[in-house]
PQR file with spaces between the fields and no chain letter, atoms N, CA, C, O and H, PARSE charges and radii, in Angstrom:
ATOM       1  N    UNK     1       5.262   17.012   -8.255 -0.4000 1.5000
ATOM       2  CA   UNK     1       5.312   15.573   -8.295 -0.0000 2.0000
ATOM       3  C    UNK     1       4.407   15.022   -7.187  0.5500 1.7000
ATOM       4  O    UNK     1       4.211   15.550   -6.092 -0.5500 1.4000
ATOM       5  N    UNK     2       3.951   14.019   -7.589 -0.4000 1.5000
ATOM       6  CA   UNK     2       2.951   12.980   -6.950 -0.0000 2.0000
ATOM       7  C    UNK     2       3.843   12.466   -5.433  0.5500 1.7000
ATOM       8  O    UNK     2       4.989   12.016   -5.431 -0.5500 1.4000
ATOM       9  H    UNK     2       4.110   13.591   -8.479  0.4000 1.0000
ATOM      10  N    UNK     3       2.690   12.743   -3.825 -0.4000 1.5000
ATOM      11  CA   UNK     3       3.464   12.041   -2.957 -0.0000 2.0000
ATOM      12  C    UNK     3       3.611   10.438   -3.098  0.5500 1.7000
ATOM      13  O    UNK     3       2.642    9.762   -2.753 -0.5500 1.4000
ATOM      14  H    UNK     3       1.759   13.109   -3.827  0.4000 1.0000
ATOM      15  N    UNK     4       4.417    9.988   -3.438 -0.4000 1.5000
ATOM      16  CA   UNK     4       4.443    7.852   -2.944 -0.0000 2.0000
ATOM      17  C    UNK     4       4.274    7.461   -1.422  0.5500 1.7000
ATOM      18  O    UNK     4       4.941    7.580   -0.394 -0.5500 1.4000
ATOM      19  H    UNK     4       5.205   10.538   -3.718  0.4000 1.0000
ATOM      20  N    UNK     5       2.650    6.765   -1.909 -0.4000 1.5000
ATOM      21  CA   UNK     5       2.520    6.231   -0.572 -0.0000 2.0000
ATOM      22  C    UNK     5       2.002    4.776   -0.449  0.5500 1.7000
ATOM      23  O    UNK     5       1.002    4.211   -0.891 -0.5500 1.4000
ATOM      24  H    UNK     5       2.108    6.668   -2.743  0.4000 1.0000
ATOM      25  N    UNK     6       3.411    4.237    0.579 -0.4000 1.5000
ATOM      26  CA   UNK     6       3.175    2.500    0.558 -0.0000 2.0000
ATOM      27  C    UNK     6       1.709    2.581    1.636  0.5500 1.7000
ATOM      28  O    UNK     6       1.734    3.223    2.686 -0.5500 1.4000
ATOM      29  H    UNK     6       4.224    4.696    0.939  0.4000 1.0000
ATOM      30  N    UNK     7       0.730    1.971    1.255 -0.4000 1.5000
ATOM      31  CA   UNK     7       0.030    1.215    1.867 -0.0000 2.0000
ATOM      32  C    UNK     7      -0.414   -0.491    2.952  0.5500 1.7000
ATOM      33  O    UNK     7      -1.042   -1.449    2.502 -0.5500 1.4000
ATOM      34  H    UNK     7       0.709    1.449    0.402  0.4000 1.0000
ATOM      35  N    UNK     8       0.120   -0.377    4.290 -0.4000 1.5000
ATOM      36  CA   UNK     8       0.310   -1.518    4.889 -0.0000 2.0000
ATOM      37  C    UNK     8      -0.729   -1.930    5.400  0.5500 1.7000
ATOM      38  O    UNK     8      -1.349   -1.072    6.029 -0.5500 1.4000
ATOM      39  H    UNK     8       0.631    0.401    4.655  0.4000 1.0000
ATOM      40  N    UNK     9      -1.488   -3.681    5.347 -0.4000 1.5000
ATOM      41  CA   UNK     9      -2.530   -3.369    6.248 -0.0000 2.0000
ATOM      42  C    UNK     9      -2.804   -5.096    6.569  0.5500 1.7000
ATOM      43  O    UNK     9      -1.936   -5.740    5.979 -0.5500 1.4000
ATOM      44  H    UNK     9      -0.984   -4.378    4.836  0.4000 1.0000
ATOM      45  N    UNK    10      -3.510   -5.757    7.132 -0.4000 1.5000
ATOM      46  CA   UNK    10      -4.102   -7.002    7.329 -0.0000 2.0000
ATOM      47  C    UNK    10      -4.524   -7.068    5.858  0.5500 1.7000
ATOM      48  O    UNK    10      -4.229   -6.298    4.944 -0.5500 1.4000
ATOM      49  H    UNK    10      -4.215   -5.234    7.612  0.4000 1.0000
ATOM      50  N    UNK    11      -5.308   -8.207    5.847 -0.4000 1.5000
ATOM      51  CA   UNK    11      -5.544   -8.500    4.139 -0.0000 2.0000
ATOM      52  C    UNK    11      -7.413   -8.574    5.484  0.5500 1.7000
ATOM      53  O    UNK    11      -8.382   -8.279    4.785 -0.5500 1.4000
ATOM      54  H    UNK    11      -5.547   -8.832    6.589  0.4000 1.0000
ATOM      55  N    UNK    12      -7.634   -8.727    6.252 -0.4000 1.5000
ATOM      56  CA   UNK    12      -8.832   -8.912    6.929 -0.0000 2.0000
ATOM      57  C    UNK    12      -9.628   -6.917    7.160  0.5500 1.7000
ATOM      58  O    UNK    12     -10.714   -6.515    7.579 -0.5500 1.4000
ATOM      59  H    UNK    12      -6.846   -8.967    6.820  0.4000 1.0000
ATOM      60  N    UNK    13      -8.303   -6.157    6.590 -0.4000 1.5000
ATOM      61  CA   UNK    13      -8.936   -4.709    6.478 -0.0000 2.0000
ATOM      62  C    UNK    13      -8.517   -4.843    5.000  0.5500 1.7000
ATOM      63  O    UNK    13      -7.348   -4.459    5.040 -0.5500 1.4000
ATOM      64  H    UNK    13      -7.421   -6.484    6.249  0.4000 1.0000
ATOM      65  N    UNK    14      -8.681   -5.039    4.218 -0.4000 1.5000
ATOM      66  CA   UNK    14      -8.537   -4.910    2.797 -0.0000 2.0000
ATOM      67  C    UNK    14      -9.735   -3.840    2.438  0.5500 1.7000
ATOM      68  O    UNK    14      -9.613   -2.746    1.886 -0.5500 1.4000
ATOM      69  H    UNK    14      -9.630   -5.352    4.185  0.4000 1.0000
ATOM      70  N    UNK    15     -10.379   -4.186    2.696 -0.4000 1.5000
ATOM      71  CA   UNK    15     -11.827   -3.210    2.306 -0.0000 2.0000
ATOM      72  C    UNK    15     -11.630   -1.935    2.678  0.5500 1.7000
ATOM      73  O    UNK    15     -12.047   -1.227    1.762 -0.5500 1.4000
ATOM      74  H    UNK    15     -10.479   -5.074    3.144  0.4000 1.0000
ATOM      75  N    UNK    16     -11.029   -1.011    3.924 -0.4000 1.5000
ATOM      76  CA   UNK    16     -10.968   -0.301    4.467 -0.0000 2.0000
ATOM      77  C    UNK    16      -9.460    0.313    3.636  0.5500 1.7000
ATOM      78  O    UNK    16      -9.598    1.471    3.242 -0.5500 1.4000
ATOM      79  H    UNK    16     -10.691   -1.586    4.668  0.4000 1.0000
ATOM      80  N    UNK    17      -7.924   -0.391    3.303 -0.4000 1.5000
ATOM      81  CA   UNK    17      -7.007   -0.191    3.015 -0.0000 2.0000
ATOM      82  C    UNK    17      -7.347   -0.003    1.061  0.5500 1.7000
ATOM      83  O    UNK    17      -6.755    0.797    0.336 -0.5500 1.4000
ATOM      84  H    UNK    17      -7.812   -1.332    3.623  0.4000 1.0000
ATOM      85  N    UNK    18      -7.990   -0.586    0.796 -0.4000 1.5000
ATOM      86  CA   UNK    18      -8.643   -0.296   -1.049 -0.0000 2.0000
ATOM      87  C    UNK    18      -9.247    1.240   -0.913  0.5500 1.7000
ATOM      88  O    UNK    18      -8.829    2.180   -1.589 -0.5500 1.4000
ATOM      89  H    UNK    18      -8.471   -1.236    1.384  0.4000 1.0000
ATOM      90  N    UNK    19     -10.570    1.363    0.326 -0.4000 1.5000
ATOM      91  CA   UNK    19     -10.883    2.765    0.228 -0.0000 2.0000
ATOM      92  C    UNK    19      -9.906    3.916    0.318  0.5500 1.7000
ATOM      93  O    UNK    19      -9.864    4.877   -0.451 -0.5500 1.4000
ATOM      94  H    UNK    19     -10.909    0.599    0.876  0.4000 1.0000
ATOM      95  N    UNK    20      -9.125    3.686    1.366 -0.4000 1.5000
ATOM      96  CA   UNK    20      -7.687    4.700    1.529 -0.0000 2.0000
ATOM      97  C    UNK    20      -7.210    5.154    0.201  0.5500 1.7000
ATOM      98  O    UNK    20      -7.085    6.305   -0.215 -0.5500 1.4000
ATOM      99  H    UNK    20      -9.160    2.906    1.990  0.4000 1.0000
ATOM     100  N    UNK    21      -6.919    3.797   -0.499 -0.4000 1.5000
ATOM     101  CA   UNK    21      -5.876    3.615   -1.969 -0.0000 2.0000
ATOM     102  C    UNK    21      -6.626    4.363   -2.585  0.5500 1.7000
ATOM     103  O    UNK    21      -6.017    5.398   -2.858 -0.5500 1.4000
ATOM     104  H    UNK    21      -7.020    2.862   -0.161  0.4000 1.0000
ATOM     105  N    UNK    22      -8.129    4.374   -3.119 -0.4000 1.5000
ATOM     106  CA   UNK    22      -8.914    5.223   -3.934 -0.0000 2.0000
ATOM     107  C    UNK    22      -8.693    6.582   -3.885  0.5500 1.7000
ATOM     108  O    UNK    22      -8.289    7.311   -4.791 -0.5500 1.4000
ATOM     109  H    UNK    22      -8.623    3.534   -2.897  0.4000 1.0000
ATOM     110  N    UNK    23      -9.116    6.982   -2.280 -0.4000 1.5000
ATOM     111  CA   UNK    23      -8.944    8.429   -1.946 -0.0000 2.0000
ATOM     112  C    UNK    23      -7.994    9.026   -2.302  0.5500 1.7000
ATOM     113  O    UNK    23      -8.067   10.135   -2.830 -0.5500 1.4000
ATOM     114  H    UNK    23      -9.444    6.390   -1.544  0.4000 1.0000
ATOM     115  N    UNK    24      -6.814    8.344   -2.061 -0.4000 1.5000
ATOM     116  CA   UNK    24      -5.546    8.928   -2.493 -0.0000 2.0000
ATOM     117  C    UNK    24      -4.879    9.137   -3.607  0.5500 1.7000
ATOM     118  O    UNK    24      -4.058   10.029   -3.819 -0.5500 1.4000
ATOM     119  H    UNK    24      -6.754    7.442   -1.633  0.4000 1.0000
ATOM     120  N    UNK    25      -5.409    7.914   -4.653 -0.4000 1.5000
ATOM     121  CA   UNK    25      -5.600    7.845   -6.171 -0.0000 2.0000
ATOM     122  C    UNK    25      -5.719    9.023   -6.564  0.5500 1.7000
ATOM     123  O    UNK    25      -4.823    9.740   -7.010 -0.5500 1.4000
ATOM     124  H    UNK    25      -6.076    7.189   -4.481  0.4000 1.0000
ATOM     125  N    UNK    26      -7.386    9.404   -6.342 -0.4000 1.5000
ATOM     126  CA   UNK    26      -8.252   10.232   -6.644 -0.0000 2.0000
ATOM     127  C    UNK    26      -7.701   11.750   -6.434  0.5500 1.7000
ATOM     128  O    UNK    26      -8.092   12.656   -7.171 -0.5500 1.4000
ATOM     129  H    UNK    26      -8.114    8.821   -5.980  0.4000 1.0000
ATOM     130  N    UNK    27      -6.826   11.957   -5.447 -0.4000 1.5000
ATOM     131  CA   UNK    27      -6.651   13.285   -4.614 -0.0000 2.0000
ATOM     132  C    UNK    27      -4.618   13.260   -5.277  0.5500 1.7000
ATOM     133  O    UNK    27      -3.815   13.975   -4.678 -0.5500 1.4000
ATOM     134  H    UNK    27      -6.508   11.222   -4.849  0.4000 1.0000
ATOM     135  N    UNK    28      -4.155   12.399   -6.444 -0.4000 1.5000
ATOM     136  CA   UNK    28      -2.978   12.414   -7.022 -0.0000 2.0000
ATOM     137  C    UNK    28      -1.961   12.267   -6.494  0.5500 1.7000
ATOM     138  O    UNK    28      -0.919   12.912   -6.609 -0.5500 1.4000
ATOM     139  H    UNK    28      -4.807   11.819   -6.931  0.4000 1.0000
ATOM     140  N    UNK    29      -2.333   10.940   -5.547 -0.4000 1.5000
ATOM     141  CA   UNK    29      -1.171   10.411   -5.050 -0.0000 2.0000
ATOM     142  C    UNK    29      -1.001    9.227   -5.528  0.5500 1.7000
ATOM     143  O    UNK    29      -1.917    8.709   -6.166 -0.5500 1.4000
ATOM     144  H    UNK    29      -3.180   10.416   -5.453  0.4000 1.0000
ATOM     145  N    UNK    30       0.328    8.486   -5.297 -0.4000 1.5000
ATOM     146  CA   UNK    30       1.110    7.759   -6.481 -0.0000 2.0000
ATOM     147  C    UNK    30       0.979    6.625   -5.223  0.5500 1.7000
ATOM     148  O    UNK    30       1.819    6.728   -4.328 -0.5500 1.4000
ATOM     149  H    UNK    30       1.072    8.907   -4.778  0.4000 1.0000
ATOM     150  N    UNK    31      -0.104    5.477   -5.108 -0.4000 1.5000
ATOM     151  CA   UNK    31      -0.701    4.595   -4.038 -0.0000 2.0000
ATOM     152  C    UNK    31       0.472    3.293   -4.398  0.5500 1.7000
ATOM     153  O    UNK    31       0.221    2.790   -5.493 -0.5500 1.4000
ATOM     154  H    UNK    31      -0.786    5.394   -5.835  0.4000 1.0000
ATOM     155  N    UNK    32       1.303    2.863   -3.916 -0.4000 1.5000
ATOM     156  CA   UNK    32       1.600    1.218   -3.782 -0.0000 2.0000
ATOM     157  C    UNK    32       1.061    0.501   -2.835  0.5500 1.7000
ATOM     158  O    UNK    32       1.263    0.776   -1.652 -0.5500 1.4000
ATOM     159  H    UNK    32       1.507    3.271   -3.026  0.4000 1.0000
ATOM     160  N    UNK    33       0.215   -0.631   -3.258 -0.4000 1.5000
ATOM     161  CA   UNK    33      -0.942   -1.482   -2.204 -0.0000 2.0000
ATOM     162  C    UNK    33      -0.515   -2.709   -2.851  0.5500 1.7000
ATOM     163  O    UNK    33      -0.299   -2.589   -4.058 -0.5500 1.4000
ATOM     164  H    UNK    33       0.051   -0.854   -4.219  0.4000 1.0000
ATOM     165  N    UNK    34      -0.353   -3.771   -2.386 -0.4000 1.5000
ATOM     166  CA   UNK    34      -0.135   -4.998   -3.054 -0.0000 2.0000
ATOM     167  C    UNK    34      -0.661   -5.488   -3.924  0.5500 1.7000
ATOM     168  O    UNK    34       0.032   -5.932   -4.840 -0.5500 1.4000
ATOM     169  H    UNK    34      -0.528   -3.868   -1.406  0.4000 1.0000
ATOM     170  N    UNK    35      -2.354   -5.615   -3.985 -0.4000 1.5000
ATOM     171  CA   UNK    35      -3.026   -6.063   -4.747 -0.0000 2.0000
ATOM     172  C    UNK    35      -3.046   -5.626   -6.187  0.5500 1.7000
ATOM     173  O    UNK    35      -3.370   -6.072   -7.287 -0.5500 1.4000
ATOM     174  H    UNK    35      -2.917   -5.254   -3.241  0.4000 1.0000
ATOM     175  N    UNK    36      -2.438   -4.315   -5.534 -0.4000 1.5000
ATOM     176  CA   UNK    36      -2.591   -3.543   -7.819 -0.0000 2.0000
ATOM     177  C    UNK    36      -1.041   -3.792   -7.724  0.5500 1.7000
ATOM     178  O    UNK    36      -0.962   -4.593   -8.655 -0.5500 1.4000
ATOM     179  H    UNK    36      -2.175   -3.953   -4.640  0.4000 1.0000
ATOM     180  N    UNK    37       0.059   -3.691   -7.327 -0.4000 1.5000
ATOM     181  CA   UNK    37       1.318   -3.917   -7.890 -0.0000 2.0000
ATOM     182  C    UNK    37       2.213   -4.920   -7.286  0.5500 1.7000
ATOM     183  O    UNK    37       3.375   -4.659   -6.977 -0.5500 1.4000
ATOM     184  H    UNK    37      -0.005   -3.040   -6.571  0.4000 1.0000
ATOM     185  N    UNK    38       1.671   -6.045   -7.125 -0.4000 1.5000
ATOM     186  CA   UNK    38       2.582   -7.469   -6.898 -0.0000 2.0000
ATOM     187  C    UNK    38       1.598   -8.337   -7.405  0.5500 1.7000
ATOM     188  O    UNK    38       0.433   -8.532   -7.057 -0.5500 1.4000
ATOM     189  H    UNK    38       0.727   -6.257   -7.376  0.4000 1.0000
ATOM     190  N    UNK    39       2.489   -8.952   -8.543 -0.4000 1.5000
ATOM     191  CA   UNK    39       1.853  -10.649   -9.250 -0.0000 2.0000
ATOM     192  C    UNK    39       2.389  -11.539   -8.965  0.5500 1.7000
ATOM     193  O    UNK    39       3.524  -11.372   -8.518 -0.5500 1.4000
ATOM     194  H    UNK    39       3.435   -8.792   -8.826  0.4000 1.0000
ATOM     195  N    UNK    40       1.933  -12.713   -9.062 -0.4000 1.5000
ATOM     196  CA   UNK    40       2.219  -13.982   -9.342 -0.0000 2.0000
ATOM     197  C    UNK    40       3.936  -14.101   -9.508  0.5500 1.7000
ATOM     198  O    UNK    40       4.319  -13.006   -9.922 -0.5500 1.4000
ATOM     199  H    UNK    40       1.011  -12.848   -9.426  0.4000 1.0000
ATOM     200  N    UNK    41       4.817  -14.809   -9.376 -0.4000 1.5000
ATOM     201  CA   UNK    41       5.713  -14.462   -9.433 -0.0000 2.0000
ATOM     202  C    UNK    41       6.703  -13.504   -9.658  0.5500 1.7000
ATOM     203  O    UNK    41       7.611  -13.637  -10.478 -0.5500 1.4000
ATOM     204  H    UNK    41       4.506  -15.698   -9.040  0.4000 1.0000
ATOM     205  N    UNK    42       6.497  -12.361   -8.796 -0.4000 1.5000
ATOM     206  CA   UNK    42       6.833  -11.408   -8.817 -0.0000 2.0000
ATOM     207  C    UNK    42       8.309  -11.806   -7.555  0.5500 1.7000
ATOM     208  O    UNK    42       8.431  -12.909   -7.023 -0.5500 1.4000
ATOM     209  H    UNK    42       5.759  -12.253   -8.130  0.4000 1.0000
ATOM     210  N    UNK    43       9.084  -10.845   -7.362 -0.4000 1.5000
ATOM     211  CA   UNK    43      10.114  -10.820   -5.974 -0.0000 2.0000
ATOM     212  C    UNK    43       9.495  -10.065   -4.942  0.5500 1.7000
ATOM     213  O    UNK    43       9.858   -8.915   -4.693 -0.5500 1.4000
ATOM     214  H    UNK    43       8.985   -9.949   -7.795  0.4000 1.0000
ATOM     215  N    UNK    44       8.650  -10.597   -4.373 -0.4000 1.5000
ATOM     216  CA   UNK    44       7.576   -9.779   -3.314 -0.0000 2.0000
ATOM     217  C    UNK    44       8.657   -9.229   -1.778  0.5500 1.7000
ATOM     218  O    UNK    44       8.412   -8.290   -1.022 -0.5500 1.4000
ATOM     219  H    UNK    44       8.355  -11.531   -4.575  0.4000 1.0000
ATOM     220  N    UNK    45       9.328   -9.775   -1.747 -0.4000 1.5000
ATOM     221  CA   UNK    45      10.330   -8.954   -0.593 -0.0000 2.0000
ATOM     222  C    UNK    45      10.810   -8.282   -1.133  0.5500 1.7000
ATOM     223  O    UNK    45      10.590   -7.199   -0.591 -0.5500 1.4000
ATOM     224  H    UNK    45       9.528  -10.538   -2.361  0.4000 1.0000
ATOM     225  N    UNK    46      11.788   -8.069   -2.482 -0.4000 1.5000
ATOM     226  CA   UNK    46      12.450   -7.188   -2.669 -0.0000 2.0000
ATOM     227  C    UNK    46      11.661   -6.203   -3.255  0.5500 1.7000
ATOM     228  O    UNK    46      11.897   -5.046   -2.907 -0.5500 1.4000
ATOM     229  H    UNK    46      11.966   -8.949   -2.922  0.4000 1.0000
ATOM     230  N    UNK    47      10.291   -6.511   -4.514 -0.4000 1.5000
ATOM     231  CA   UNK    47       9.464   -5.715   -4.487 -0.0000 2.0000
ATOM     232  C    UNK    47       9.089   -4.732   -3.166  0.5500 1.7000
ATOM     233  O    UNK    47       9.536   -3.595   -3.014 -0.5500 1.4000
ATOM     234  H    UNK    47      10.100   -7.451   -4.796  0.4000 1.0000
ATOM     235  N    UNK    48       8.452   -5.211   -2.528 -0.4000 1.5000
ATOM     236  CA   UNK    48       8.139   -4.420   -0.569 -0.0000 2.0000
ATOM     237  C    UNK    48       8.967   -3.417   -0.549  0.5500 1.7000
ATOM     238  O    UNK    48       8.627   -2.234   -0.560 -0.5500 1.4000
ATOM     239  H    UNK    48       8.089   -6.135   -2.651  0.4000 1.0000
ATOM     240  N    UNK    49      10.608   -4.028   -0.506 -0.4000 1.5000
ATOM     241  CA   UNK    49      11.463   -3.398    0.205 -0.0000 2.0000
ATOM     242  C    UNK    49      11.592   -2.211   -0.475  0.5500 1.7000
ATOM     243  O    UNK    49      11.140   -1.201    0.065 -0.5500 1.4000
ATOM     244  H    UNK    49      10.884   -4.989   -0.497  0.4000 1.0000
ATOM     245  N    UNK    50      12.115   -2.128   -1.545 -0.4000 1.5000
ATOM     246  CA   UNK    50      12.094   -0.904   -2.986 -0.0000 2.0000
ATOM     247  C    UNK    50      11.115   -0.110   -2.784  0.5500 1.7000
ATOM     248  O    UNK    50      11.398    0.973   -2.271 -0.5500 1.4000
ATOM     249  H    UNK    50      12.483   -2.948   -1.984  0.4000 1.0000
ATOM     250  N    UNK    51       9.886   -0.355   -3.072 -0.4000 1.5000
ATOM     251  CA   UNK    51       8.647    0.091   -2.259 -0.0000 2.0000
ATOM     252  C    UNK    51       8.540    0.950   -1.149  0.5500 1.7000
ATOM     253  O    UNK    51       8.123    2.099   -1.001 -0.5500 1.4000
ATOM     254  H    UNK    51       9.657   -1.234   -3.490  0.4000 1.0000
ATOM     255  N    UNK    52       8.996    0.149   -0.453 -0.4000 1.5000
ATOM     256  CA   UNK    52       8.798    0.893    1.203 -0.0000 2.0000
ATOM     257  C    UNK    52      10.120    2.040    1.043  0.5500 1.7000
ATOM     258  O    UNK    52       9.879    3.173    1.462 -0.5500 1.4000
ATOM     259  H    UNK    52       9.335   -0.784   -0.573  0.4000 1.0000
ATOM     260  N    UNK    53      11.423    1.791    0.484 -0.4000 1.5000
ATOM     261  CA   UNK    53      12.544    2.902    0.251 -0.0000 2.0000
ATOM     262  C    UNK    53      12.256    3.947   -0.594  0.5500 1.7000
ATOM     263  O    UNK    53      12.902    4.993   -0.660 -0.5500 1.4000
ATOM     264  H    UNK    53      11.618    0.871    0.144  0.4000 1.0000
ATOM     265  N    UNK    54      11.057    3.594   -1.389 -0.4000 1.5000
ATOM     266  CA   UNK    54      10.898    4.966   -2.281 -0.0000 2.0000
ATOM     267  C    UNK    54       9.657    6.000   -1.452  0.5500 1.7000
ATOM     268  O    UNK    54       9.550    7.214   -1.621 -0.5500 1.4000
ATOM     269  H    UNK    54      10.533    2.745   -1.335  0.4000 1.0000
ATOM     270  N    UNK    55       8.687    5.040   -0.431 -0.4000 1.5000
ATOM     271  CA   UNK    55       7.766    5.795   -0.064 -0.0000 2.0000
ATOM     272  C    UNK    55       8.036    7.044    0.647  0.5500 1.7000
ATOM     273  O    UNK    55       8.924    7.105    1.497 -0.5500 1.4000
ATOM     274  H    UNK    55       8.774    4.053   -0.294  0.4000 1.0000
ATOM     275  N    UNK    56       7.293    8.056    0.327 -0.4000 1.5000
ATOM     276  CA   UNK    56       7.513    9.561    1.185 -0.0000 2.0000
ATOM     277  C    UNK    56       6.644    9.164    2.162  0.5500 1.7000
ATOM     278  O    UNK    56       7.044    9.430    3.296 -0.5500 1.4000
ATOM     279  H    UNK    56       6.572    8.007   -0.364  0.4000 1.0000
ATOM     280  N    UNK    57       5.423    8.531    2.086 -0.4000 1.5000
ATOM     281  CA   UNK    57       4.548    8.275    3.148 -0.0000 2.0000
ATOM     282  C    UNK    57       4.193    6.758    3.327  0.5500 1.7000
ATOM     283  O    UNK    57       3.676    6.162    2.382 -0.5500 1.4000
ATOM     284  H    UNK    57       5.097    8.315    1.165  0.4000 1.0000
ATOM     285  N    UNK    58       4.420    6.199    4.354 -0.4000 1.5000
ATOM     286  CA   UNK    58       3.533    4.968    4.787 -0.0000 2.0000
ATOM     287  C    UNK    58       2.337    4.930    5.347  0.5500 1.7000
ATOM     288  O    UNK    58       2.242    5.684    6.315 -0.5500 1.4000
ATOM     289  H    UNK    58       4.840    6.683    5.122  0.4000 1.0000
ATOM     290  N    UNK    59       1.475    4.377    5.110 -0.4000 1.5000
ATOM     291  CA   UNK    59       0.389    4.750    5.946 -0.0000 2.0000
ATOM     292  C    UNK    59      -0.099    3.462    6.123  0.5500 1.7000
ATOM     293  O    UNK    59      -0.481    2.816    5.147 -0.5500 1.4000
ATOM     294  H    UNK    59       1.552    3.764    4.324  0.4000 1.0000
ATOM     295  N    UNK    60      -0.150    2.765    7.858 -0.4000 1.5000
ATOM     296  CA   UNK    60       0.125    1.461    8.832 -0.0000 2.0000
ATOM     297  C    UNK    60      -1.435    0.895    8.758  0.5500 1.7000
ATOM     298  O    UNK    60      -1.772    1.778    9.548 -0.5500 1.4000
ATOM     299  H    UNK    60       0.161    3.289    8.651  0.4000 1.0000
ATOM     300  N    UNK    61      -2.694    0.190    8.500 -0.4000 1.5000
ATOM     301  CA   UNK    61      -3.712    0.435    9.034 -0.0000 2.0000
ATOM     302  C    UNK    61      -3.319   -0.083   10.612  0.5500 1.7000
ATOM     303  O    UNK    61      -2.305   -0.781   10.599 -0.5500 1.4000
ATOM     304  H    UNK    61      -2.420   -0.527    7.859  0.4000 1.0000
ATOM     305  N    UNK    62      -3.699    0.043   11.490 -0.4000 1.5000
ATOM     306  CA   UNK    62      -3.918   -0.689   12.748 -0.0000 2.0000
ATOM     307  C    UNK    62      -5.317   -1.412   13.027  0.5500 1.7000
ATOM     308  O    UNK    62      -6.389   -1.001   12.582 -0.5500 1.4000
ATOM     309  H    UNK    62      -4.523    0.610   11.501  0.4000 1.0000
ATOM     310  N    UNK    63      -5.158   -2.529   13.812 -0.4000 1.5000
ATOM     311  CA   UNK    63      -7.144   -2.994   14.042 -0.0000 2.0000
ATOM     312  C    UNK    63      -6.578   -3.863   14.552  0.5500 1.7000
ATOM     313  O    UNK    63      -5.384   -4.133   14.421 -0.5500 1.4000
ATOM     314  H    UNK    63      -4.287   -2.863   14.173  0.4000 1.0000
ATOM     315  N    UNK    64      -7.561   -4.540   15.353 -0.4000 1.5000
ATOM     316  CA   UNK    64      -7.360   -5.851   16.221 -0.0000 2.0000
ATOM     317  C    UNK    64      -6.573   -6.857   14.946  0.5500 1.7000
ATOM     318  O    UNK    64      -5.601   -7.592   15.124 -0.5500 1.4000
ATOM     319  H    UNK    64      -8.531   -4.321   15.459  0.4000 1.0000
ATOM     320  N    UNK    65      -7.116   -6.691   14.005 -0.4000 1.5000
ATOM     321  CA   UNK    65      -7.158   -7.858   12.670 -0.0000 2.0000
ATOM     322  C    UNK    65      -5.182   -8.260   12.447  0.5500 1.7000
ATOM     323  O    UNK    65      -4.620   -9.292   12.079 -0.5500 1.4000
ATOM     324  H    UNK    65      -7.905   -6.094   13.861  0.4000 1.0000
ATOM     325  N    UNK    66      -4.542   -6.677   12.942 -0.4000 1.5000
ATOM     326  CA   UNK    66      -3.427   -6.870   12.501 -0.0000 2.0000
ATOM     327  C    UNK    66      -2.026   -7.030   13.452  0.5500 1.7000
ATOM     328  O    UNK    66      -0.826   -7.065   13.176 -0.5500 1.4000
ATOM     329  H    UNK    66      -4.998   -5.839   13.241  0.4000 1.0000
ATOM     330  N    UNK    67      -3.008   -7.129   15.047 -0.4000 1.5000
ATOM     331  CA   UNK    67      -2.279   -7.577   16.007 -0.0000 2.0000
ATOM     332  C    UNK    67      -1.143   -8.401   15.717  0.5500 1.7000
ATOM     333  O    UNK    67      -0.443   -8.831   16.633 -0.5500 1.4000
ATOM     334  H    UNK    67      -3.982   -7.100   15.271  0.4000 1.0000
């Protein structure tokens, strides 16, 4: 089975947190990033939260951006 990994990051590293998501795509990991799985009226906290309880891995970006 595929590792689940929530993806956290500034929306000002988006570019950098999309490349991550690819790699990991690519290499058969099961990526939650906001942009591909939260819409428009969606329950975006409880979405997150579910999210973040199922992840085996988080992975934080850090950068000045997300001080």
């Amino acid at each position: 089975m595929s590792e689940k990994v929530f993806i956290s990051y500034s929306h000002q590293d988006a570019s950098c947190a999309h490349g991550i998501a690819r790699y990991l795509t690519r290499h058969g990991c099961n990526v939650w990033i906001d942009t591909q799985n939260l819409s428009l009226g969606d329950q975006w906290a409880s979405d997150i939260e579910t999210a973040l309880n199922e992840a085996d891995i988080v992975v934080a970006i850090l950068s000045s951006s997300s001080n």
